[in-house]
Every structure is written in structure tokens, then in C-alpha cells.
C-alpha positions as CSV (number, residue, x, y, z in Angstrom):
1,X,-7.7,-5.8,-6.1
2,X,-3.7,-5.7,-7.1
3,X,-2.3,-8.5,-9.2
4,X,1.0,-9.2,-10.7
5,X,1.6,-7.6,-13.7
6,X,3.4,-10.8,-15.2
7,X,0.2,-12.8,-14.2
8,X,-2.5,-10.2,-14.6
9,X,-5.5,-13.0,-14.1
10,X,-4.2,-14.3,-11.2
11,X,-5.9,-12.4,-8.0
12,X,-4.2,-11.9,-5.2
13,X,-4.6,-15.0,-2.2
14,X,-7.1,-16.7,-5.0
15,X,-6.2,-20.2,-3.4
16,X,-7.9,-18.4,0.4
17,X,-10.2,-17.1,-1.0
18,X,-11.0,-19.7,-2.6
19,X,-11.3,-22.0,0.4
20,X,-12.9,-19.3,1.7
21,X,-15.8,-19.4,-0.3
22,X,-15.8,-23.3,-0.3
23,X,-18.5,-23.5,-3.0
24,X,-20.5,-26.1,-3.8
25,X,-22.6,-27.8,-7.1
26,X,-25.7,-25.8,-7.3
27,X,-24.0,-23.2,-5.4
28,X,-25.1,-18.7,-6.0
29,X,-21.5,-17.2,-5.8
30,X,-21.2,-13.1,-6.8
31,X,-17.7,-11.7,-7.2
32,X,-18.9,-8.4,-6.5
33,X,-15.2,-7.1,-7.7
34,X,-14.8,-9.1,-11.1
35,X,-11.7,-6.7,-12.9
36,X,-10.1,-9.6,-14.4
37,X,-12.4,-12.7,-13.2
38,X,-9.7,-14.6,-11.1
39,X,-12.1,-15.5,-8.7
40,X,-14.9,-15.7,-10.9
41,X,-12.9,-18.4,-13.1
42,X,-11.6,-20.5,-10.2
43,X,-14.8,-20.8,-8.4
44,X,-16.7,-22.1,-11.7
45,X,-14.1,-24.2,-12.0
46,X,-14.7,-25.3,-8.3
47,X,-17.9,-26.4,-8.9
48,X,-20.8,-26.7,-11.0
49,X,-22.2,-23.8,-9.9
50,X,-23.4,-19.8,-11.0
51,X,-21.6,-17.0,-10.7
52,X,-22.4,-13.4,-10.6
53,X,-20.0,-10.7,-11.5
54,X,-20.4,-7.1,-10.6
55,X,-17.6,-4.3,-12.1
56,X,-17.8,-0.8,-12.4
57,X,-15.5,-0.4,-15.0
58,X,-16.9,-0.7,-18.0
59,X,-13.4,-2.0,-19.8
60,X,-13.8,-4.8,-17.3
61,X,-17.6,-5.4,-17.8
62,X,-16.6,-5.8,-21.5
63,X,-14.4,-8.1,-21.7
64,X,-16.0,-10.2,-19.1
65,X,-18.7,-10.6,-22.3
66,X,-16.6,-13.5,-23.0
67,X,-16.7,-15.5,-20.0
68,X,-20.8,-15.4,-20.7
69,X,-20.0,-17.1,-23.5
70,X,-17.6,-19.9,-22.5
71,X,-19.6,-21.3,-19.1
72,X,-22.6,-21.7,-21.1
73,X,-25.4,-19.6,-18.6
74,X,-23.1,-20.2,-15.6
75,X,-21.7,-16.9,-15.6
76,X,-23.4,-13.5,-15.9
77,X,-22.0,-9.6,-15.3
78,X,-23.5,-7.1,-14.1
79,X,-22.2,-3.5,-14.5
80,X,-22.6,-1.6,-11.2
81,X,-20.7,-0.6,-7.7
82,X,-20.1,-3.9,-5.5
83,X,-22.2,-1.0,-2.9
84,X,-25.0,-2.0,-4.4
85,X,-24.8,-5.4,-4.7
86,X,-28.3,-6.1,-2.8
87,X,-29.9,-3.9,-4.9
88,X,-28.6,-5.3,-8.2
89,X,-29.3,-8.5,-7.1
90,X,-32.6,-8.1,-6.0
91,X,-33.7,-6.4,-9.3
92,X,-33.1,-9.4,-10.7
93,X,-34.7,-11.5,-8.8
94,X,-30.9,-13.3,-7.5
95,X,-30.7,-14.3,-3.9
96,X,-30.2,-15.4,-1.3
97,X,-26.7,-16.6,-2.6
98,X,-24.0,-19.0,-0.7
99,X,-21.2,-16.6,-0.9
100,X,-19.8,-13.4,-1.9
101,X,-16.2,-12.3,-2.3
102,X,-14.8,-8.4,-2.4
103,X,-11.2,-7.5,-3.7
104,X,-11.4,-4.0,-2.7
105,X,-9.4,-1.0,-4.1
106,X,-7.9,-0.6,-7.6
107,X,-7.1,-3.9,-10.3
108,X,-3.7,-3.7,-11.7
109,X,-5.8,-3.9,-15.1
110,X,-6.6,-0.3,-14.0
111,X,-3.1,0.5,-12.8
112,X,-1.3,-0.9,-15.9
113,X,-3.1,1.2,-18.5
114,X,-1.8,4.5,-18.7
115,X,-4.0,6.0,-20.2
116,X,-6.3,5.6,-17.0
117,X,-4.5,7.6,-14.8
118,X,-4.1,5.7,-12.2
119,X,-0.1,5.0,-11.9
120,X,2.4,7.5,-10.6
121,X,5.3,5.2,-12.5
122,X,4.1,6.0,-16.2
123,X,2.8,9.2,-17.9
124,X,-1.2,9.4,-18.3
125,X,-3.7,11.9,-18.3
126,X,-4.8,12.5,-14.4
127,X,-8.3,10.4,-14.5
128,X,-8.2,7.8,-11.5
129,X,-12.0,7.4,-12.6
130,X,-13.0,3.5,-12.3
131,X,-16.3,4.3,-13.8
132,X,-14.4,6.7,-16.6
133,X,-17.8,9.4,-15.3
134,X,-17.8,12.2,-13.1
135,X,-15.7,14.3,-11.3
136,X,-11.7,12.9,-12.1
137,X,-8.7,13.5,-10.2
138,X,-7.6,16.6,-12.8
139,X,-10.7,18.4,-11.3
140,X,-9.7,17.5,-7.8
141,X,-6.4,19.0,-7.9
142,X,-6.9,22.0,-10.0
143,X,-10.0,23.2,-8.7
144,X,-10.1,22.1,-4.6
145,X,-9.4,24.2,-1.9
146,X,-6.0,24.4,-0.6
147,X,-7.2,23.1,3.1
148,X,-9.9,20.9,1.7
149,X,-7.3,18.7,-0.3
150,X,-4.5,19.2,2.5
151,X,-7.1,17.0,4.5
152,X,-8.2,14.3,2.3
153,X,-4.5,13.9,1.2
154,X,-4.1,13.8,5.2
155,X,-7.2,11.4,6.2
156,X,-7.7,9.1,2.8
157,X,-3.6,8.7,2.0
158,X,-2.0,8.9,5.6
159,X,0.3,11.3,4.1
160,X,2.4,13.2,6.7
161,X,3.4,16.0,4.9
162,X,-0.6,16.5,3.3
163,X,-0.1,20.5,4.2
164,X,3.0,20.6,2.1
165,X,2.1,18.4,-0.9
166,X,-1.6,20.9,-1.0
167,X,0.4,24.0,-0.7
168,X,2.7,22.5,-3.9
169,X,-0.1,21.4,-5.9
170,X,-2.0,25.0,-5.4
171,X,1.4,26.9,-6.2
172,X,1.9,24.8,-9.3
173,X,-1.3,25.1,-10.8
174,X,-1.3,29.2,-10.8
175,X,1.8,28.5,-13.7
176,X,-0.3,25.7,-15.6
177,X,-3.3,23.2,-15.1
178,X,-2.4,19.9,-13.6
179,X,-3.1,17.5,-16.0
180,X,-0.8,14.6,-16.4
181,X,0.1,12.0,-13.8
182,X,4.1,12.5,-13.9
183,X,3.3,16.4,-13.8
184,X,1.5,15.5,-10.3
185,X,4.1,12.9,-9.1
186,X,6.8,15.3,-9.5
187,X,5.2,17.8,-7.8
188,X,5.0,15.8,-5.3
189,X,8.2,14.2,-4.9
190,X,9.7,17.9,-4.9
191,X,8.3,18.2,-1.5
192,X,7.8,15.3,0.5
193,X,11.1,13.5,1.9
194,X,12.4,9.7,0.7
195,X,11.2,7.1,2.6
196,X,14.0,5.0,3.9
197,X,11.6,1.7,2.9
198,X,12.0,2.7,-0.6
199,X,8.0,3.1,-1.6
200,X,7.8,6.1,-3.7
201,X,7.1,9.0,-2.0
202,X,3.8,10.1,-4.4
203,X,2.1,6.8,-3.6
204,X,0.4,8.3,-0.3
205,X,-1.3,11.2,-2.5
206,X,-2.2,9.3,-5.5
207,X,-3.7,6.9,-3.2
208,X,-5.9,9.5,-1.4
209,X,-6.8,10.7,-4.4
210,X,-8.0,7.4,-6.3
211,X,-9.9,6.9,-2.8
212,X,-11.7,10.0,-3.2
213,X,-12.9,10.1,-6.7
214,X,-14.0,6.3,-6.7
215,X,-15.9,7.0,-2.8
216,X,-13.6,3.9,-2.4
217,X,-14.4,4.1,1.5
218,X,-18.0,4.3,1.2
219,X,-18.5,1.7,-0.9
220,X,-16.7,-0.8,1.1
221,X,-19.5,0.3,3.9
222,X,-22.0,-0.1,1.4
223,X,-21.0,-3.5,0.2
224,X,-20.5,-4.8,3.4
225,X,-24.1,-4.4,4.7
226,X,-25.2,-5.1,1.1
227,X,-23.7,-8.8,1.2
228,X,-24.9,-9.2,4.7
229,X,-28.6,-8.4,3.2
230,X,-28.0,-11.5,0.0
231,X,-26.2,-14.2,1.9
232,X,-28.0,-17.1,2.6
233,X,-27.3,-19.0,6.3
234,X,-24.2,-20.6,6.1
235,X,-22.9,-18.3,3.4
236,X,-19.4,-16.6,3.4
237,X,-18.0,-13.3,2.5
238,X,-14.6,-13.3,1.6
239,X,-13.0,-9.6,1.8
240,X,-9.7,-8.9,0.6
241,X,-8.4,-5.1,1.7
242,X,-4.9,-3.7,0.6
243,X,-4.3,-0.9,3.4
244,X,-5.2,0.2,7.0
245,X,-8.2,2.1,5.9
246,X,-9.9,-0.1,4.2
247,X,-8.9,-3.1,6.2
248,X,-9.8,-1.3,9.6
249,X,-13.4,-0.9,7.9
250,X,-13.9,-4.6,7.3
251,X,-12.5,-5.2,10.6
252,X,-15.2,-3.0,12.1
253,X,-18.1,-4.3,10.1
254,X,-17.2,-8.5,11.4
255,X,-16.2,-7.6,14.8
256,X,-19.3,-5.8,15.3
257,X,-21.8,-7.9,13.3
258,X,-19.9,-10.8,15.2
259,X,-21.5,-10.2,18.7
260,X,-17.8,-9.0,19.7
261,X,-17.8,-5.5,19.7
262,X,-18.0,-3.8,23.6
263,X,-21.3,-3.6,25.3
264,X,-22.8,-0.8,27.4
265,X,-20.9,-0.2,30.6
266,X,-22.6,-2.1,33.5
267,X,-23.3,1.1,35.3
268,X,-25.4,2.7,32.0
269,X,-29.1,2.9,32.5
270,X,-30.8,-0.5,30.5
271,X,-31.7,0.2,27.2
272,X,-35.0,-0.5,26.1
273,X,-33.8,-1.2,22.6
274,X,-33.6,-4.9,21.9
275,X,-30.2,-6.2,21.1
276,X,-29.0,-7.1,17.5
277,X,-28.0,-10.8,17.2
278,X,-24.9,-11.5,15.7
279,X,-25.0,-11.9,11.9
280,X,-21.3,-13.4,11.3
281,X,-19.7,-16.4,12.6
282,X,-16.1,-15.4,12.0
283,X,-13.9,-17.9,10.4
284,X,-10.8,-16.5,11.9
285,X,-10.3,-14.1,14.3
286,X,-6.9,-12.5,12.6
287,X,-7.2,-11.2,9.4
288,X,-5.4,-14.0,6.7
289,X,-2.0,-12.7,5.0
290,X,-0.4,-13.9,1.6
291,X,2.0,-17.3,2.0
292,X,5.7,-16.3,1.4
293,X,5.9,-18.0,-2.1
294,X,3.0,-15.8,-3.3
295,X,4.7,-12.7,-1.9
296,X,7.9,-13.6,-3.5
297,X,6.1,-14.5,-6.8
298,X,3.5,-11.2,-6.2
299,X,5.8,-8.7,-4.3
300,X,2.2,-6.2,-4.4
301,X,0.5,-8.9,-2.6
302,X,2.5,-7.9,0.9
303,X,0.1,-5.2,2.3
304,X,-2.7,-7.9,1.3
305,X,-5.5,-9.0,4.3
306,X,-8.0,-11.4,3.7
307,X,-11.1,-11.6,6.7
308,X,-13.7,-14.5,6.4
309,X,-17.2,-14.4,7.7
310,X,-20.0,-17.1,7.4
311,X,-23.8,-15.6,7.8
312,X,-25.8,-16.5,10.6
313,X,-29.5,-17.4,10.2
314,X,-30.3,-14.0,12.3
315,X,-32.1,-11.2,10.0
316,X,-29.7,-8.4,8.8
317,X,-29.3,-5.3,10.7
318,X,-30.9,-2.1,9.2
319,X,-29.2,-0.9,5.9
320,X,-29.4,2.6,7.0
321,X,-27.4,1.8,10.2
322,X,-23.5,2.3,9.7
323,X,-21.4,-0.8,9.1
């Protein structure tokens, strides 16, 4: 969910996900990640049609009051996880809708305010919480288990050195409490080698971190199978991911919902179990990229991946089953 900071309401790959979404007069859209409302704005503007907006955050949820105001009915938020889309839209009596769009991970709303804690490049207190509620990445650091955050600064950041960077924090924290985001960065940096690509070498951990406290993962599950239960036939959800983890997840979720995954080795026993049919059409079998002149104009659009799916007329899968 990563925008340019000179062009904060512009989303990242709005024109594909745009075409993406292809909507229609009379159309049901949900941007189940509103942050700014790119998306939202362009696909009212697309059509006469009604959006639905879904945020977390209440910051964002606030100042989407004012969209309410200016499309006249057309446009409504709803504060809640995108991972529960089906449920907040069926509370209120919304659905089926023609098409859903995701912008997963953190807005650069979020990332821009200091005070948030999200960014390694300015000081902030160490909060990482989208939801500003619950357990924040102060309490993480300070009060974990050396091996327990060694593994989710291992598994949720992809961070080599995770063994070091835990060891570092747990040493540092007997001398004072962790509670500013340089304080962490530095700590980190101290440890982990330079990256000959340049990317600062904290990003990895404060990545894992945000993952953690937000259950970024499991909401991208969560949504997935959630938007599979609201769209209509013919419906499309858009997904726009911003690394391997969450981008292997969506991956997962259309390949398998898609009919394409592997079946049972000819040589298994039959299963008496009937099979699923496929709930996605996908749009395009490789995942869509950003065009050179938004990556020159948007340099943190380049790790950006945008899959398409349209919704088959076959019923949805079980919720409880894993995406």
C-alpha cells in the first residue's frame, strides 16, 4: 500500500488496477484497503457507481468522512480489517459486489508520520500499530524471547542475520528500554552488514516487525477467502502485494482456487471427497509489474506485483479451509 511521498493520493499501479476492476454504472466496488482513497476516487470517477471502503486505521477512516460527503451516497467507509471483509459486508446487508481490490501492507500515510512508528529513516516512538490498539512493536522488542524474535525477525523479514539482530536487541534493552524507532534502527545497523544494493540494512527487521503486530500475513489469508465469499460471477479481485511473502500468498490462494494447483498422484487411492471447482478465472497468469515511467516517477513502486482474478459462478470454498 506504498505511495510516493510527493504524490501521497496517488496508489501505486492505480491505472491496472483500475483496468482491473473494469467497473461499470450501477457497479458494488469495496476498496477493502482505502488509506488514502486512490482507488476509491478513480473508480467513482470510472463510473457511476458505489463504493465501499474498509480501513483499519482510524486516521484513515477519518478523513475518508469527507469523501462521504462529496459523492453524495456513492461512497461509504467502514472501519474494520480488509480480513473481514465478508463479514462487514454482510452485516450490512452489501453483496454480492462486482469487484474488490486489496493494496496490502503499510500506506506511506502510515510511514510518513513519525509519530506512528513505522519508519526506520525518522525518529518516532516504536508503535508500528495500524489500529493504534494492542500489543505495539515496543512490547515486542522489549519483552519477547530472545529465540522467539530471532525467528520472526528470520521468517516474517527474510533477515539473514535474525540470530544477531535478536541477540543485539536483548543485550541493548538490559541498559535501557527500547523505545524509539532510530534507537531500534541503530541497533540494528551495528550488527547486520551493508547491502551492496544500497536498501538500508534495518528495513528487513522493521518489516518483520510491522508484519507481526498488524497479523499482516493472516489477514491477507483472511481477505482473500473473504472476497472470494462477496464477489458476484464475473467479479474481479485486484491484489496488489509489495514482497515475496505476501505476494507468494496471493499467488497460492489464485493458483489453487484457479483449478491449477497439482492433483493427487495417479497412483493414490481415489478419494471419495468430491472435488472443488475452480472459483477464479485468472486474468493473467504472471503477476503484473509497474511500467517504467511509474517506477521512475514512484522509485517504491519497484518491488510492486499486481495479480487479477475474475469469480466464477461456482460456490466458494469453506472459509475455515486455508487459502
Amino acid at each position: 500500500m506504498v505511495t510516493s511521498a510527493s504524490a501521497p493520493h496517488t496508489p501505486v499501479m492505480l491505472g491496472e488496477v483500475l483496468g482491473g476492476l473494469s467497473p461499470k454504472d450501477g457497479g458494488v466496488y469495496v476498496d477493502g484497503t482505502f488509506g488514502n482513497g486512490g482507488y476509491s476516487r478513480a473508480v467513482l470517477n470510472a463510473a457511476s457507481c458505489t463504493v465501499y471502503g474498509i480501513d483499519r486505521d482510524p486516521n484513515a477512516v477519518a478523513k475518508a468522512h469527507d469523501m462521504e460527503s462529496e459523492f453524495g451516497g456513492r461512497f461509504t467507509i467502514i472501519e474494520g480489517r480488509f480480513g473481514s471483509i465478508a463479514e462487514l459486508l454482510t452485516s450490512r446487508a452489501i453483496g454480492p459486489v462486482d469487484g474488490v481490490a486489496f493494496d496490502v501492507g503499510v500506506s506511506s500515510m502510515q510511514i510518513d508520520t513519525p509519530e506512528r512508528g513505522f519508519s526506520f529513516r525518522t525518529d518516532g516512538p516504536l508503535d508500528m500499530r495500524m489500529e493504534s490498539a494492542g500489543t505495539s512493536a515496543s512490547d515486542i522488542v522489549n519483552d519477547m524471547e530472545e529465540t522467539d524474535l530471532a525467528n520472526i525477525i528470520y521468517e516474517l523479514g527474510e533477515e539473514r542475520f535474525a540470530r544477531r539482530v535478536a541477540g543485539a536487541i536483548v543485550a541493548a534493552r538490559t541498559e535501557e528500554p527500547i523505545l524509539r524507532t532510530l534507537q531500534l534502527a541503530e541497533i540494528v545497523r551495528r550488527v547486520v552488514p551493508k547491502s551492496k544494493d544500497g536498501i538500508d540494512t534495518a528495513t528487513r527487521t522493521f518489516q518483520a516487525l510491522r508484519i507481526f503486530v498488524n497479523d499482516e500475513l493472516g489477514e491477507i489469508d483472511r481477505g482473500l477467502v473473504g472476497a472470494e465469499q462477496v464477489l458476484a460471477p464475473g467479479g474481479r479481485l485486484c491484489v496488489v502485494s509489495f514482497h515475496s511473502l505476501e505476494d507468494r500468498l496471493v499467488k497460492r490462494f489464485f493458483k489453487t482456487r484457479s483449478g491449477d494447483a497439482p492433483g493427487p498422484s495417479r497412483h493414490m487411492p481415489q478419494s471419495s471427497v468430491p472435488e472443488k471447482q475452480p472459483t477464479f478465472n485468472l486474468l493473467s497468469r504472471k503477476s503484473i509489474t509497474p511500467s517504467s515511467d511509474e517506477l521512475r516517477d514512484n522509485p517504491r513502486a519497484r518491488s510492486a506485483r499486481l495479480r487479477v482474478g475474475e469469480r466464477t459462478s461456482a460456490p466458494a470454498w469453506n472459509s475455515e479451509e486455508a487459502a
